[in-house]
C-alpha positions in Angstrom: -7.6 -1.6 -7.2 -5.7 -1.0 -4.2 -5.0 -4.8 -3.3 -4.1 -5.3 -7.4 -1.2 -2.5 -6.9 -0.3 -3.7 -4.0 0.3 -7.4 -5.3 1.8 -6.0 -8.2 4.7 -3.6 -6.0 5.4 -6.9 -4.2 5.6 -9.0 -7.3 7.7 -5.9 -9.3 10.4 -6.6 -6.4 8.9 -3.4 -4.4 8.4 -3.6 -0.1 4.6 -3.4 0.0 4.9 -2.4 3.5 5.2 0.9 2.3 1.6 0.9 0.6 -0.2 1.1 4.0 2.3 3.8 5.7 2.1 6.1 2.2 -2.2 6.0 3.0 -1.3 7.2 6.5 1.1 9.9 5.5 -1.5 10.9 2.7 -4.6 11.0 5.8 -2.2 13.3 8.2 -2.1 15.6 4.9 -6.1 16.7 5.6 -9.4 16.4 4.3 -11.4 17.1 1.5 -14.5 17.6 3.8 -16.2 15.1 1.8 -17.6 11.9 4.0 -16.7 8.6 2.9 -20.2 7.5 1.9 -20.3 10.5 -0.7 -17.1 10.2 -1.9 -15.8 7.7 -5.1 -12.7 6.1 -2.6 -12.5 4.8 0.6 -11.2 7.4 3.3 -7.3 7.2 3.4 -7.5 5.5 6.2 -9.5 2.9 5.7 -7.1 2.4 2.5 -4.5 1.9 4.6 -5.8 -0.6 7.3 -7.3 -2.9 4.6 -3.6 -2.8 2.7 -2.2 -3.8 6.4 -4.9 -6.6 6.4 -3.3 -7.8 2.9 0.6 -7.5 3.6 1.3 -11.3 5.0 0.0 -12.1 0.9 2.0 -9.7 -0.4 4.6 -10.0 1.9 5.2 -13.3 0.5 5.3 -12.4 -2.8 7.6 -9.7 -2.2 9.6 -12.4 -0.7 9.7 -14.7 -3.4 10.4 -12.0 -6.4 13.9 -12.3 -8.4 15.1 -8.2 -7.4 13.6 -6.5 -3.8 14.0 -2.9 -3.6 13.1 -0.8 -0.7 13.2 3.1 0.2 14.9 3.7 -3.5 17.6 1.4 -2.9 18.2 -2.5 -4.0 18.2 -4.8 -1.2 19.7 -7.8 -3.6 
């Protein structure tokens, strides 16, 4: 699911840079306490390395949409 959303912010015209950094803000925020192999989602981390694995695709995309927009402002 994460890799869908994050083709579909790059192909919507949003940076999908900002996918991976969001993860590792949302890690530094704490733990539930619950370990990864018990839990329904990947660890927040791990969310955001494999996004970083994915951004030269989406980076591309992103790259070839009509309208970019990055940080809440248009960058056409």
């Amino acid at each position: 699911a994460d890799e869908i959303g994050l083709m579909l912010m790059a192909k919507a015209g949003y940076d999908p840079t900002e996918a991976p950094l969001f993860w590792g803000r949302f890690a530094q925020g704490g733990s539930t306490g619950t370990p990864e192999w018990a839990s329904t989602h990947p660890s927040d981390d791990r969310r955001a390395a494999e996004l970083t694995a994915k951004l030269p695709t989406a980076n591309s995309i992103y790259e070839s949409s009509n309208y970019r927009f990055g940080k809440g402002e248009a960058l056409v």
